[in-house]
N, C-alpha and C positions, 0 to 999 in steps of 0.2 A: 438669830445670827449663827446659831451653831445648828449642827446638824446630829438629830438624835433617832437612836432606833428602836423604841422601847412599844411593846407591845399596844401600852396605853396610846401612844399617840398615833400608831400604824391606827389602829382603829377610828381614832379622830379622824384621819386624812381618808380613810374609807368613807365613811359617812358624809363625805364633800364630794364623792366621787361625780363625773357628768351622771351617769346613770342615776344615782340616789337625786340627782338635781332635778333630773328631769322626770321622775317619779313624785317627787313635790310637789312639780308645778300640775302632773295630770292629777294628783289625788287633793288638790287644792291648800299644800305644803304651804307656809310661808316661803320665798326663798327672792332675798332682797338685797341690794348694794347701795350704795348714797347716793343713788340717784334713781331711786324711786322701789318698787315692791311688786312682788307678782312675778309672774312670768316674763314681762316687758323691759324687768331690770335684770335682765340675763344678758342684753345685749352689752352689758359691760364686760371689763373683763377684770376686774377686781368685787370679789362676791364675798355677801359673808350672809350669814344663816341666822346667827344672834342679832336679835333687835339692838339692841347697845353698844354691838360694836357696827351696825346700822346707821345708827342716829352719830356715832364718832365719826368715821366716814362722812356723812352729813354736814356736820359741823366743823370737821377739818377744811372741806372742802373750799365752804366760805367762806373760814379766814385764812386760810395760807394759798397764797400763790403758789407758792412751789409745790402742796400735793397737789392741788388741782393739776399744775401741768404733766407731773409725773402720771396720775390716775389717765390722761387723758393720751401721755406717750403711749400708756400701756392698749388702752384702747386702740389701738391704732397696731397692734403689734402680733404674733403668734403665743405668747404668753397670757395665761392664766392666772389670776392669784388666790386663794382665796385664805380668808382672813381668820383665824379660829380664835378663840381666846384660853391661854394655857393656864389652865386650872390647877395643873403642877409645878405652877413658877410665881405664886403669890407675892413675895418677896424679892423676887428679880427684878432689876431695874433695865434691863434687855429683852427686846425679842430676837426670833433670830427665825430665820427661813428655812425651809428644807425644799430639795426637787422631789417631787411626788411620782410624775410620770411624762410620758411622751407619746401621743396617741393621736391618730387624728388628723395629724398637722397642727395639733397644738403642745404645748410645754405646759407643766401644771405644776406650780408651786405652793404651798402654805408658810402663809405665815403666825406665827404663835406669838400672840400679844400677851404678854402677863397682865394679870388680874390684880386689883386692890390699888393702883395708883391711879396718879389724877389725870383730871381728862388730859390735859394737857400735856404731859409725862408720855402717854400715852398716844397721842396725835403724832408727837415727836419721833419715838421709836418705829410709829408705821411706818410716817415719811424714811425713816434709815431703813429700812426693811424695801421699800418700794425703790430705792434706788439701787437696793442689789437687785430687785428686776428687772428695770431696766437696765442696767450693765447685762443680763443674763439676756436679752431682749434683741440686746445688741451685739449678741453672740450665737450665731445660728450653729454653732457646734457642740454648746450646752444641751445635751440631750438626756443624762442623766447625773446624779452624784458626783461619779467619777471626774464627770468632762466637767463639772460645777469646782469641785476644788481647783483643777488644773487653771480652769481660765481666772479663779481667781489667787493661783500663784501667782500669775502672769500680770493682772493689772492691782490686785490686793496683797495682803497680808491672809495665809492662814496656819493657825495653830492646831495642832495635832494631837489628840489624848493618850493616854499614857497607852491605852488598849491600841495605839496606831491605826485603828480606823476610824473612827468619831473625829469630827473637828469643827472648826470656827473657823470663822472670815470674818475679814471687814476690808471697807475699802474708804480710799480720802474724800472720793464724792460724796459717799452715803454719808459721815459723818458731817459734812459741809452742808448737806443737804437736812440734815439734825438738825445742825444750829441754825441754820438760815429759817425753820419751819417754827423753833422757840424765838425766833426774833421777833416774826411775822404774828403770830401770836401775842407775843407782848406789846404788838401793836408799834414795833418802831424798825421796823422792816428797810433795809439797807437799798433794795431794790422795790420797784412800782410793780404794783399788782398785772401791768399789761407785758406781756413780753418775756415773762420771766421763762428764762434756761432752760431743759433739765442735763444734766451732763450726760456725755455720752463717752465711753471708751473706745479711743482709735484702733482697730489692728492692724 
């Protein structure tokens, strides 16, 4: 959810870069999303590299309606997401997103899952994470960091670090879009598996 600059994780968001992906798939790389492995599940547009957060994606997919829908607005959209897991956030009960780049014609995000909580826990915070993408999705002037906090002065909340340039966001979808994804999970989901939403922010 927050935005960080630290050496360690520039490096992480390197090694996701298209280039390294696409070097994967010709030197016979794993490189795989929740809906399937190989080179074939490139056609998505939420990726991730780690088997396990592979198989979460997998298994979020089939029981929460609302990431399904959200994984599948994103498919349909100029953003990117890919999904890493933050090895220096063991103890956080948050992920949080950063803008990577803009190339292409596409927008390229990461998102940083903490490590050590339960699957569950974890399904949750993607779902909050994937709905600041699509807000971001749905903002064709999000093209780097800068324009990423603005837009989300505009429709969220963001808090600022003391160093004044580091900061947080959040928004009221993304957290509705949390609890709606722990409902659905605990199996007494407010809304029917067909049909469901994903919200969108009006300009």
């Amino acid at each position: 959810m927050s935005r960080r600059l630290s050496i360690t994780l520039a490096a992480l968001m390197i090694s996701t870069s298209p280039v390294s992906a696409q070097n994967a798939a010709v030197t016979g790389g794993t490189v795989a999303t929740f809906n399937g492995s190989g080179a074939n599940a490139w056609a998505s547009n939420v990726r991730a590299s780690d088997a396990e957060l592979v198989a979460l994606l997998g298994d979020g997919v089939k029981r929460s309606p609302t990431l399904r829908a959200l994984t599948e607005r994103l498919t349909k959209s100029d953003v990117i997401v890919y999904v890493r897991p933050d090895v220096l956030a063991k103890n956080n009960t948050t992920a949080h997103l950063s803008f990577l780049s803009s190339s292409g014609g596409f927008r390229y995000l990461v998102i940083h899952l903490p490590v050590g909580q339960s699957k569950q826990n974890q399904i949750a915070m993607l779902g909050h994470e994937l709905q600041h993408a699509v807000a971001i999705a749905d903002a064709p002037s999000v093209v780097d960091s800068d324009t990423l906090r603005r837009e989300f002065e505009r429709i969220g909340k963001v808090m600022v670090a003391a160093n004044g340039r580091d900061f947080s966001f959040d928004s009221q979808p993304a957290s509705e879009a949390k609890q709606r994804i722990v409902r659905e999970l605990a199996g007494d989901a407010s809304t029917p598996a067909t049909g469901t939403k994903v919200a969108s922010n009006s300009r």
